[in-house]
Structure formats: structure tokens, C-alpha cells
N, C-alpha and C positions, 0 to 999 in steps of 0.2 A: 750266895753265889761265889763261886771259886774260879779265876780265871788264871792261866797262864799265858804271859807274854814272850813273846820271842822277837828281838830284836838284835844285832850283832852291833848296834849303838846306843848309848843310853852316858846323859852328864855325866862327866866331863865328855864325853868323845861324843863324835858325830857335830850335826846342825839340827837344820829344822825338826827331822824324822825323832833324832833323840831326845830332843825337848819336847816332841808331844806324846812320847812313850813315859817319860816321868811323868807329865801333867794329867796324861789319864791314868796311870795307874795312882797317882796320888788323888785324882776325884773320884775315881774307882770305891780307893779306901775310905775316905769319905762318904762315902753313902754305903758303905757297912759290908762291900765285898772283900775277901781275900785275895791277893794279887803274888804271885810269885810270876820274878823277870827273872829270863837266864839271856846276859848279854855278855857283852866282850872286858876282858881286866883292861883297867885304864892306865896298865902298865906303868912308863915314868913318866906319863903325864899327871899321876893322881897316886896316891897307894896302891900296893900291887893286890892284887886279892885273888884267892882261888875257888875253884867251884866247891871247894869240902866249908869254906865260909863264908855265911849271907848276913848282908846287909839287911837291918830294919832303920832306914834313915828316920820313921813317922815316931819311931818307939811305942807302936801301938802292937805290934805281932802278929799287923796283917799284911806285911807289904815286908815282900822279902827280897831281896834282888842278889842274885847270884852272879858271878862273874868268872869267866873263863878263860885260859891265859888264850892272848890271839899278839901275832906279830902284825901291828899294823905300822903305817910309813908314819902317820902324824896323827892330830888330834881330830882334824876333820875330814881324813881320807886312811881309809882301810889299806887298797890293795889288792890285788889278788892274791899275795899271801897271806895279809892281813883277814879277809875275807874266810878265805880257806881253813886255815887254821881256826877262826872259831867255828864254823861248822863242825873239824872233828873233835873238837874238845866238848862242844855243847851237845855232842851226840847222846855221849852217853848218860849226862848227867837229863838230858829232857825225857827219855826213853828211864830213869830212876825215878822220877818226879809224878811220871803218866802211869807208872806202876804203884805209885805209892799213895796219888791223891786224886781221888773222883772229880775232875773238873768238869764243870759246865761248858767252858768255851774255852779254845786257845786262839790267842791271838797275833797274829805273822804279821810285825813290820818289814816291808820291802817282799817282795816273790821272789826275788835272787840278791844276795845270796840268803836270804835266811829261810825262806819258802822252801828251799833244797831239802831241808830236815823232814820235810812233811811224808814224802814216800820212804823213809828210811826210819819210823816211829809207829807202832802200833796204836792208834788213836783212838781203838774201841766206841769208836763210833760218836768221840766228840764234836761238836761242830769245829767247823774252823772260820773264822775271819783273817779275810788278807787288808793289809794296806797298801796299798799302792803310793807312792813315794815320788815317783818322777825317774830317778835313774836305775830303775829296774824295769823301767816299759822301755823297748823296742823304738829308737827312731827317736828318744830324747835330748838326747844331745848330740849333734852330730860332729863337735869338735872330739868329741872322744874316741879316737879309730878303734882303740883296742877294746875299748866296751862295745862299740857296732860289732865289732867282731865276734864278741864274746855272748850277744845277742843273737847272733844269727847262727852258731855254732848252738845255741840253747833253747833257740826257739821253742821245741817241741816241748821239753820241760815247763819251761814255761807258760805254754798254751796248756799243759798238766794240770799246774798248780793253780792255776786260774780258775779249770773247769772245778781242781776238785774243791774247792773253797767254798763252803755254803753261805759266805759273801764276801763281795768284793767292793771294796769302799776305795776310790783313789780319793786324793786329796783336793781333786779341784774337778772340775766339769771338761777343762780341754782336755787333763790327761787320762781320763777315762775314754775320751773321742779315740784317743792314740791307742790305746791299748786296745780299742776294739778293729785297728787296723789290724796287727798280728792274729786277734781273735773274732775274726765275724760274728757279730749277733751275742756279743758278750754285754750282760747283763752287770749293773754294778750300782751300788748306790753313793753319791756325793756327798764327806765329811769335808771340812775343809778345816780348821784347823785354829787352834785360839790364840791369844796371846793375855798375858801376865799382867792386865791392867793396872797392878799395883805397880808395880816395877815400871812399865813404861807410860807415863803420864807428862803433860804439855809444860810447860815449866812456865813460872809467872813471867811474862817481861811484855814490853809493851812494843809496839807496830809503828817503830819511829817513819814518816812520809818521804824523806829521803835517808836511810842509814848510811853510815860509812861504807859498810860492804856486806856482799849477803853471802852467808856462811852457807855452804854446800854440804852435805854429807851423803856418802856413799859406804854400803857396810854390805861385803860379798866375800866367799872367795879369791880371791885373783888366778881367776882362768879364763880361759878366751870367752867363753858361752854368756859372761856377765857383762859384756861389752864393755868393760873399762878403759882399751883402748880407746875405742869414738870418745867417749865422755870425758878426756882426756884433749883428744882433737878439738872437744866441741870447745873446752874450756879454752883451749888456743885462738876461738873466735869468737871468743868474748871480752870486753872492755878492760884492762888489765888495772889491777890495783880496788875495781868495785866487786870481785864473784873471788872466793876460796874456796878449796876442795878439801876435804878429810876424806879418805880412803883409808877405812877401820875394816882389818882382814889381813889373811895370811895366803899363801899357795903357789902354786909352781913357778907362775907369773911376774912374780913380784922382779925380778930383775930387769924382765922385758917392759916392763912398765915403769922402773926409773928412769931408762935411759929411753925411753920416750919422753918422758917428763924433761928431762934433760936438753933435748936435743930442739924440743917447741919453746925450750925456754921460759920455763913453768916454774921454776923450784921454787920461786914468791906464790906463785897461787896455790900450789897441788902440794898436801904432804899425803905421809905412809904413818899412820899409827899402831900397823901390827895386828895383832890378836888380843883382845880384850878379853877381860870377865865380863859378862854380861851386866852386871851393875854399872861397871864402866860406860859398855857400848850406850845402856839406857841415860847413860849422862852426858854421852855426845851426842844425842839424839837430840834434849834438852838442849843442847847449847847451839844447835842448828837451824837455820830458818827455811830450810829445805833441801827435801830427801831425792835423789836421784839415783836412777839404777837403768839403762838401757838393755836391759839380758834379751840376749837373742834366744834363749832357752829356760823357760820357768814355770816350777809347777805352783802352787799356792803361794809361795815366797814370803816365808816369814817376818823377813827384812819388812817388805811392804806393811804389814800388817804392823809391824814393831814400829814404823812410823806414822799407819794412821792411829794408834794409839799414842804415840806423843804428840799427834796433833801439829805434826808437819805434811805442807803441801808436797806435792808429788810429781817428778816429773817421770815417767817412765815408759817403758815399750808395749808393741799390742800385742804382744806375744803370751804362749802358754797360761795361767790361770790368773796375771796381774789384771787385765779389765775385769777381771770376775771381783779383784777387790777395789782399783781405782776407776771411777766414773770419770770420761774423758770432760772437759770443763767445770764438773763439779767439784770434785775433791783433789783434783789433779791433770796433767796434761801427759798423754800417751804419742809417743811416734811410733815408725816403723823404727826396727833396731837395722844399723848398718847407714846411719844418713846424721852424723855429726853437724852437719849444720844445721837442720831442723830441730837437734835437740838444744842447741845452742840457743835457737830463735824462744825455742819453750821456758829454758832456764831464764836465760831476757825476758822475757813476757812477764812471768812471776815476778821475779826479780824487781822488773818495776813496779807494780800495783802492790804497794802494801795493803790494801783495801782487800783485794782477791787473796792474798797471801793468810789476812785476818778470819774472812769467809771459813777459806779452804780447813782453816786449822781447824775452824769449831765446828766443821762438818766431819773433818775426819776423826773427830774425837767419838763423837754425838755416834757414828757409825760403826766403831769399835765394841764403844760400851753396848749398843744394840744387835751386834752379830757375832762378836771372837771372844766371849766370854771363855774360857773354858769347861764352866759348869753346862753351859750348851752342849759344849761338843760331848761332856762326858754323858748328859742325858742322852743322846742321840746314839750314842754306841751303847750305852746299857738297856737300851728300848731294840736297839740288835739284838744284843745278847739273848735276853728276856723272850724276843718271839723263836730265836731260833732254840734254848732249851722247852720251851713249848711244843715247838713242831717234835723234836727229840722224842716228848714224856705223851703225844695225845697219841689216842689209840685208834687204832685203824678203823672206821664208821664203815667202809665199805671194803671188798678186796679188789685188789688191783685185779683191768681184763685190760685185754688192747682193743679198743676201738680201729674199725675198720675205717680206712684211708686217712690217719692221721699219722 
């Protein structure tokens, strides 16, 4: 099996979408496929690289990953020039790649922008697989005016690349609901997405009955749609000196959110730790007794998943595909987003019962290990793959007629 990925993010660059573009293409190679990625140079956030030199990080010589120069603003947000630019640079090398190597499947993270490539590529009849991602469907973030815009200006493209995708996988169950808004009666099937159980694991310590103080951790962007503002507010209505905040992340926000911090008179409870390596974030997760995130807008949210794998409780929103991963009094406690004092009341709630803090943890471990493996997700796309190069190779049993009144 030979599959080609398309992605315009992939380690270092991008979030969730790019860590699960390496983690399948790396169990891909593991179960014995060839994978060639053509994603975006990680410029100077990482070594520059061009599309004439590909990466083999496995050193097995089946997983190649190509990179093409793209101007994006930062590590975790492209652009619209950033965007743009790898579309034309990855034109020609994917249209070099489809001439030169019989693939079985290729497979399109995000419908815009990298989905764009698909009517501009002679595909000879490859299947295609799309992902859906969250901020390429229509109506996902509504803080973002110039992506609604840029949604509704594309709509039709997109209602394209959707129909022409012989499957369409989003990542979670709402955001497939969403995307069947712009597209009525659109047909899709629900991958939802793994995490790295080695890497993210519960850290020994024990569940002292009253602690000094309960460590907070929050790990997003800083844009409006993460609600960090509220959680912030909420923290303002909580007991001062027993609840601290880590806010691990980078992005546009972060000024507007010191001098909120600032002005509630927070800088004892609330810090900014920036942008991690991932190793890092996984060792503040460890050192947390619980993970908060109020997003007014979210699709699978890896964050979530990265803390029911260290085996922290949850306090988060009912919004987008988080109830798909936190059960509201089992492993976590859900508000609406946009009502800081309810979220407050939820952090307090936890906060006191180390008993339910002790539960939560080992439920949400016990439920990681049995559902975000990656080796799941990767059997579940190559059980795609696998029936849609069958439909490809079986031979016509009957000839197509039209049946009258269908």
C-alpha cells in the first residue's frame, strides 16, 4: 500500500491536525505501507528544507516527508499567505509525485486550504480521503471574521471537495453535524484522533485531603474561541492563595490576557509559560491536579485527550467534540462556555474532594488507554483505505441502468 498525504502542517508547525498527520503516517509505516507527505518548510522555526529534499525521519525508506517553502506568520498559524504559498509550491511537486508513483489512496488533511490541490491534480482515478479538522468547516469559529468570510466566499469549493472525496472522515461527531450544514445529506465517517500514551502518563504522587493549593493547568492557543478570558474571570472568583493557573501556549491574545490578569489582580495565581516542546507541556500536565479549558469552539481537542491520558480531572465546556471525550460527572465537569462563575463553582467542586479528583484520574487514564491509542486510529483509516482500493480493483458484476423514479 502506497499512500500519499497532504497536509500544509506537519512537526514542528501546526497543533492537533499536525500531530496526527505524523502519528498516522508513522503507524502507516509500521504496518508495512509507503507514505510520502508533501507539507509546508518549518522555515526558522526548524531547518529550512526544500521540496528537491525529503525527509526519512523512521530510516526505514518508507516514509518520506517532503517540505515546501510556504511564508507562514508563526508555528501554529499559517495565514492566508502562509496558506497560499504552500498550495503553489506543493502544486507542482504533488502533480510530480502522482506521475511518478501508482498510489493507492491520497490523503487531504483540512478541505481548505490543502483540499484546493485536488481539482488542480490529475488523480487518475485515485481515491481520495479528506479530514476534516474543525477550521476548514463553515461556521467553526465565529471569532474569526476573516475566516467566515473567507468561508462564504468558498463555500462552493468546498461543497466540491467534499462531494469529490470518496470519504470524508472529520474528527469528531459535532463537527461532521457542522459540516453537513453547508452540505445537506453529506455522508462522512467519525475518526477522532489519538494521543501518545507514552509521552503523556499520570505521574506518581499522592491525593493529599486538604493540599496547600490545587494546581490548574490550561494548555491552548490564546485566542478568544478558548475562552481564557472567563477562566481567568473565573479564577478571580475563587479563594485566593488555594487555586493557580499555568497557561502553557502562545498567540495573538496573549497581551489581552496579561492585562486582564493584571487588572483582577491575579499575577499570584495566574502565570503565561509560552510555548513548549511537547515533552515539556507533557511534564506540566504531570505536575497539575487539574486540566481546564472552557472553549467556546472545539473540535476533538487534543489538549483534552493529552490530559485524560495523564490522568487529570477536567473541568471543561459542552461545546464542539469535548463531551464526546469528557463524560459530564465522571471523568470531568462540563459548563456552558461564556458563565465564569459556573466554571469557578466546577473548579471549587473538584478542587475540594480529593476523593473525586483520585476517581476522575483513574478513570480518565483507564479511558485513554481503551480508546486514543493511535494504533486504533491507524487501523481504522487503513480499514478505509483497504475497502476503498477494493472498490477501485472489483469488476463491474452488473452494468450500470437507471432505475425508473429514483
Amino acid at each position: 500500500m502506497r499512500i500519499l498525504v497532504l497536509n500544509y502542517e506537519y512537526p514542528p508547525l501546526g497543533g492537533g491536525a499536525g500531530v496526527a498527520t505524523a502519528a498516522l503516517a508513522h503507524g502507516l509505516v509500521e504496518q508495512g505501507a509507503i507514505v510520502d507527505v508533501v507539507t509546508a518548510s518549518a522555515g526558522r522555526y526548524s531547518e529550512r528544507r526544500s521540496a528537491v529534499r525529503k525527509d526519512d525521519p523512521l530510516g526505514c525508506g518508507r516514509l518520506s516527508v517532503y517540505r515546501v517553502k510556504s511564508h507562514r506568520i508563526g508555528v501554529h498559524e499559517a495565514g492566508m499567505l502562509g496558506a497560499a504559498s504552500y498550495l503553489v509550491r506543493a502544486l507542482p511537486l504533488v502533480r510530480l509525485l502522482l506521475r511518478t508513483h501508482a498510489y493507492d489512496v491520497v490523503h487531504v488533511f483540512f478541505s481548505l486550504p490543502t483540499g484546493a490541490l485536488l481539482p488542480l491534480v490529475d488523480l487518475n482515478g485515485t481515491p481520495v480521503v479528506v479530514s476534516l479538522r474543525g477550521s476548514d468547516v463553515p461556521g467553526y469559529d465565529p471569532y474569526n471574521v476573516n475566516m467566515q468570510r473567507v468561508h462564504r466566499l468558498l463555500a462552493p469549493l468546498t461543497r466540491w471537495i467534499w462531494r469529490r472525496a470518496d470519504r470524508l472522515v472529520p474528527v469528531c461527531e459535532s463537527l461532521g453535524r457542522l459540516a453537513a450544514d453547508t452540505a445537506p445529506g453529506l455522508a462522512y465517517t467519525v475518526i477522532p484522533n489519538g494521543v501518545d500514551l507514552r509521552l503523556f502518563h499520570p505521574a506518581e504522587k499522592t491525593w493529599p485531603e486538604k493540599p496547600d493549593s490545587i494546581r490548574c493547568l490550561a494548555v491552548a492557543r490564546l485566542v478568544e474561541r478558548k475562552g481564557l478570558g472567563e477562566l481567568i474571570r473565573a479564577f478571580a472568583l475563587l479563594p485566593r492563595g488555594r487555586f493557580s493557573l499555568e497557561i502553557v501556549g502562545d498567540g495573538p491574545d496573549e497581551s489581552v490576557l496579561r492585562n486582564l490578569v493584571a487588572g483582577l489582580g491575579l499575577k499570584e495565581e495566574v502565570s503565561f509559560s509560552g510555548s513548549l516542546e511537547r515533552s515539556a507541556v507533557a511534564e506540566r500536565y504531570r505536575a497539575a491536579d487539574l486540566f481546564t479549558l472552557p472553549s467556546s469552539a472545539e473540535a476533538f481537542g487534543n489538549v483534552f485527550a493529552e490530559a485524560l491520558a495523564s490522568g487529570l480531572p477536567i473541568v471543561g465546556s459542552t461545546v464542539g467534540g469535548i463531551p464526546e471525550l469528557v463524560e459530564h460527572g465522571i471523568n470531568g465537569l462540563l459548563v456552558a462556555p461564556g458563565n465564569p462563575d459556573a466554571l469557578a463553582q466546577a473548579i471549587l467542586y473538584i478542587g475540594d474532594d480529593p476523593e473525586l479528583r483520585r476517581a476522575m484520574s483513574a478513570r480518565n487514564r483507564a479511558k485513554a488507554e481503551a480508546t486514543l491509542q493511535w494504533s486504533q486510529v491507524t487501523r481504522r483509516y487503513g480499514a478505509i483505505y483497504r475497502g476503498l482500493m477494493q472498490e477501485v480493483s472489483a469488476p463491474a458484476l452488473f452494468p450500470a441502468t437507471p432505475v425508473s423514479g429514483l
